[in-house]
PLY file of the C-alpha trace (Angstrom):
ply
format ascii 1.0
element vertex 206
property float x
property float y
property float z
element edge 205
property int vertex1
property int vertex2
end_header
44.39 -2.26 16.32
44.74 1.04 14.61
48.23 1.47 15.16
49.24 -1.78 14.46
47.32 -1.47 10.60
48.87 2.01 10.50
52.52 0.04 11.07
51.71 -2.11 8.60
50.53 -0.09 5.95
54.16 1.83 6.53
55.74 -1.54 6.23
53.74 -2.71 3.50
54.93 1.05 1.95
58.43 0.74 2.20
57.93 -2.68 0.51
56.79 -1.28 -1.90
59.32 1.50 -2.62
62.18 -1.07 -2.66
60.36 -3.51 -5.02
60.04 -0.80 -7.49
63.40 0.20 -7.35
64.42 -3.05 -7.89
62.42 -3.51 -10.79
63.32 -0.51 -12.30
67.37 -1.99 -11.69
66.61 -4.73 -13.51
64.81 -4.34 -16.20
66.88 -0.41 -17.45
70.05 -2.41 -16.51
68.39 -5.10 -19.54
67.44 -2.19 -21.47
71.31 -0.56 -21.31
72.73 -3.33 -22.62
71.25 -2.71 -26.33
71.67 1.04 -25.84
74.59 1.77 -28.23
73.74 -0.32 -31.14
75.55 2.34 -33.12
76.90 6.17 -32.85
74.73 7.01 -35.17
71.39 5.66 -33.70
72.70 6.79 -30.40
69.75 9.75 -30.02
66.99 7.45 -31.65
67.79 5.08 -28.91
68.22 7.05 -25.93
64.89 8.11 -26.46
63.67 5.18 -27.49
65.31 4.21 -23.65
63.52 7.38 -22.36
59.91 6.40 -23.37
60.81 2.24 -22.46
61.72 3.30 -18.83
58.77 5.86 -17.98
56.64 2.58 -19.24
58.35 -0.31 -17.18
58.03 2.63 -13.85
54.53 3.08 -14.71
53.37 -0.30 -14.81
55.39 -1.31 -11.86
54.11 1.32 -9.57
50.71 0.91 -10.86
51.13 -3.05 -10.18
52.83 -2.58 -6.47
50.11 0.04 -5.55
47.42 -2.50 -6.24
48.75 -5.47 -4.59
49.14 -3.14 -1.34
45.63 -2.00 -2.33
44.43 -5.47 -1.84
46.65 -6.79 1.12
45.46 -3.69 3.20
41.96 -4.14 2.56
42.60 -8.22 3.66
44.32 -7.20 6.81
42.06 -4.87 7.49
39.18 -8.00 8.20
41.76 -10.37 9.64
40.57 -12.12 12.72
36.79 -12.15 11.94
35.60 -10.51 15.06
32.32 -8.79 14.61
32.28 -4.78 14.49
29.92 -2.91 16.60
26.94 -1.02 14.64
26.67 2.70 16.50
23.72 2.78 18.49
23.48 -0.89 18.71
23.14 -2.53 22.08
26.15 -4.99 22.82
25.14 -8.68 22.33
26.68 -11.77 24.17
26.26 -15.47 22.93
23.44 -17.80 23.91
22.85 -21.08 23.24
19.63 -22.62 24.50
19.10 -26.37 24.68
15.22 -27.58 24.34
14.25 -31.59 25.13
11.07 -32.96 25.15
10.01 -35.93 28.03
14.24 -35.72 28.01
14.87 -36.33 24.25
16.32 -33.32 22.28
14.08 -32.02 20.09
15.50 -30.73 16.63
13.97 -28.17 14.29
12.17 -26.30 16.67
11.32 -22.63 16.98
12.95 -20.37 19.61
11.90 -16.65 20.56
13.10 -14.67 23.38
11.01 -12.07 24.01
12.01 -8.88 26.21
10.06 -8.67 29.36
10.14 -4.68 29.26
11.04 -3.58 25.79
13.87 -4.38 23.98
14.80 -6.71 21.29
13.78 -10.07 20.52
16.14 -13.46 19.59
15.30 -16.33 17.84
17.00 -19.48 17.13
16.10 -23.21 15.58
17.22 -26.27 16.98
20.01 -28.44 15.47
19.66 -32.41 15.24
20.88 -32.22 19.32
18.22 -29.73 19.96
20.96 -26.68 20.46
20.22 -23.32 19.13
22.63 -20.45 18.93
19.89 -17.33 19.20
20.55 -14.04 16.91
18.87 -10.41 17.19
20.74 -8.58 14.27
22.83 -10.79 12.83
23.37 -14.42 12.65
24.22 -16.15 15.77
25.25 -12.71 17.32
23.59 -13.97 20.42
21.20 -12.06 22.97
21.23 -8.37 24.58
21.56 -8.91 28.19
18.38 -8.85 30.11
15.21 -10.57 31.44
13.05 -12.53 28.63
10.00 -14.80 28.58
10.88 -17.92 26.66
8.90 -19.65 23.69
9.37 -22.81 22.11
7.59 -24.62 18.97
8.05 -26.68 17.19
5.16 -27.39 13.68
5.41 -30.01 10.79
3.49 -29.60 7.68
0.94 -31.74 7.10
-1.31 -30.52 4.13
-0.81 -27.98 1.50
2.26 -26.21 0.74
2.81 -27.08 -3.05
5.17 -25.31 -4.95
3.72 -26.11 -7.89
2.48 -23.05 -9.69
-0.37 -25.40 -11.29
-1.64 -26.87 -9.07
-5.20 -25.67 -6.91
-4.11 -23.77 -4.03
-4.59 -25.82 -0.87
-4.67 -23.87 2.44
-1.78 -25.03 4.65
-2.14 -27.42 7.66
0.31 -28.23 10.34
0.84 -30.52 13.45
2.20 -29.32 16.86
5.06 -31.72 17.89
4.87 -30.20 21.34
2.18 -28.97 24.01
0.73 -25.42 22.80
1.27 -23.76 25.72
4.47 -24.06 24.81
4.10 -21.67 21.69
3.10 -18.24 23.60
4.63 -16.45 26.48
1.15 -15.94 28.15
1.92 -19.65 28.85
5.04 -20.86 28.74
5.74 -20.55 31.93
9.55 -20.14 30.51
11.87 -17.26 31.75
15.69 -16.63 30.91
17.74 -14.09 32.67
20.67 -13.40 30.30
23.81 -11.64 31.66
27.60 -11.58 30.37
28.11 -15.12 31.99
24.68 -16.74 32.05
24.68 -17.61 28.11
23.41 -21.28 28.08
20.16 -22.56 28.97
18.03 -25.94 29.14
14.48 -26.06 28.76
13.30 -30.20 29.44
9.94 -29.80 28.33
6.99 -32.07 30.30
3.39 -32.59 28.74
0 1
1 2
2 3
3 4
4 5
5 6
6 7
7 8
8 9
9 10
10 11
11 12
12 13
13 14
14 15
15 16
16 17
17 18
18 19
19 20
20 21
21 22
22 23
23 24
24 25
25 26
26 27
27 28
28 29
29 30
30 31
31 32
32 33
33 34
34 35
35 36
36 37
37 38
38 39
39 40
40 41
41 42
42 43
43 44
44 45
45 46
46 47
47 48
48 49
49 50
50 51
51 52
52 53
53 54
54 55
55 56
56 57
57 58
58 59
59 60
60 61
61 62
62 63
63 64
64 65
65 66
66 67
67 68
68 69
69 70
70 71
71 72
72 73
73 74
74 75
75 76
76 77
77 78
78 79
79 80
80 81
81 82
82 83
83 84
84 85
85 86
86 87
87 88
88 89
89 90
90 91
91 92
92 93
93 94
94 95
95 96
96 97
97 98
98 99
99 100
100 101
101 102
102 103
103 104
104 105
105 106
106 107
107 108
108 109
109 110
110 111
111 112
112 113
113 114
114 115
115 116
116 117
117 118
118 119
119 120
120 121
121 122
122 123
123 124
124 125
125 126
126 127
127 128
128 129
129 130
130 131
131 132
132 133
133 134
134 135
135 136
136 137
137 138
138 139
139 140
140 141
141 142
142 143
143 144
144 145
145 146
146 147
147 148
148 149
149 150
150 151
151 152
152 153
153 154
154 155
155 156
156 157
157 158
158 159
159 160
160 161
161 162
162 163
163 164
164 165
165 166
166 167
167 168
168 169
169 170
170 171
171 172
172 173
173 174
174 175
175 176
176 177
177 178
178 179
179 180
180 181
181 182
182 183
183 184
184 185
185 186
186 187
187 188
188 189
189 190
190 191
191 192
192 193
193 194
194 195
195 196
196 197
197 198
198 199
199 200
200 201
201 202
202 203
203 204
204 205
């Protein structure tokens, strides 16, 4: 990938070189036409010529350096693939699937939680009940390893308000599925994540 940007920024150089001499072409070979109004203005105008061309060079090259300035810096995020962190543990995608009595169960909580140290992921369920889990960034997926599996999934019953008036009102919320379900004391729920085991099920009984 390096030597291909190094290539192009060569490429994207020598672009550059033979727009400006182009403009430079053009626009002196405009300004030579009205040169030689007369003998006697001939020195006013050559300088006049002088100062016009240094000008139309200047803003060209300042113009062509920017627009390589900002196609560089495009190329240089083309493809959208993440870029490692140093010192950050490689990730691979997950996607975890939760049902209840084998209906999928959307908006609920996710949390894998390292058996022996490590980092944790954590995902919510779309309308299908599929999460895609993240640990640093969104939807990066899981480090590989052994984890102990929670799932919950609470509605808001009480409280909440946003209003800024109104008497604060302690908040109250409804399980939607067994508690046990919640911790990994007893969830009973395990995933072993490698480079290809990335998708798991969880069909949820009472």
């Amino acid at each position: 990938m390096a030597g291909w940007r190094t290539s192009s920024s060569g490429l994207l150089q020598q672009a550059g070189i033979a727009f400006l001499n182009l403009l430079q072409e053009k626009h002196c070979g405009e300004l030579y036409g009205h040169a030689y109004l007369s003998e006697g203005a001939e020195a006013q105008e050559n300088g006049m010529l002088l100062t016009t061309r240094a000008g139309v060079w200047s803003l060209g090259k300042t113009l062509v350096v920017g627009f390589i300035f900002v196609l560089l810096i495009s190329l240089g995020g083309c493809g959208g693939a993440k870029r490692s962190v140093p010192g950050r543990p490689k990730t691979v995608p997950v996607k975890v699937t939760v049902k209840y009595k084998g209906q999928p169960v959307a908006e609920a909580n996710v949390q894998l939680l390292p058996a022996s140290g490590g980092h944790a992921a954590t995902g919510l369920t779309d309308a299908q009940g599929v999460a895609r889990l993240t640990t640093f960034e969104k939807n990066d997926g899981v480090v590989p390893g052994s984890y102990r599996v929670t799932i919950r999934k609470s509605v808001l019953v009480q409280g909440g308000s946003t209003d800024p008036d109104a008497p604060p009102v302690p908040a109250k919320y409804r399980e939607e599925l067994p508690a046990k379900y919640a911790s990994p004391e007893t969830s009973g729920l395990t995933a072993e994540v490698t480079e290809s085991t990335t998708e798991f099920t969880f069909d949820l009984p009472d």
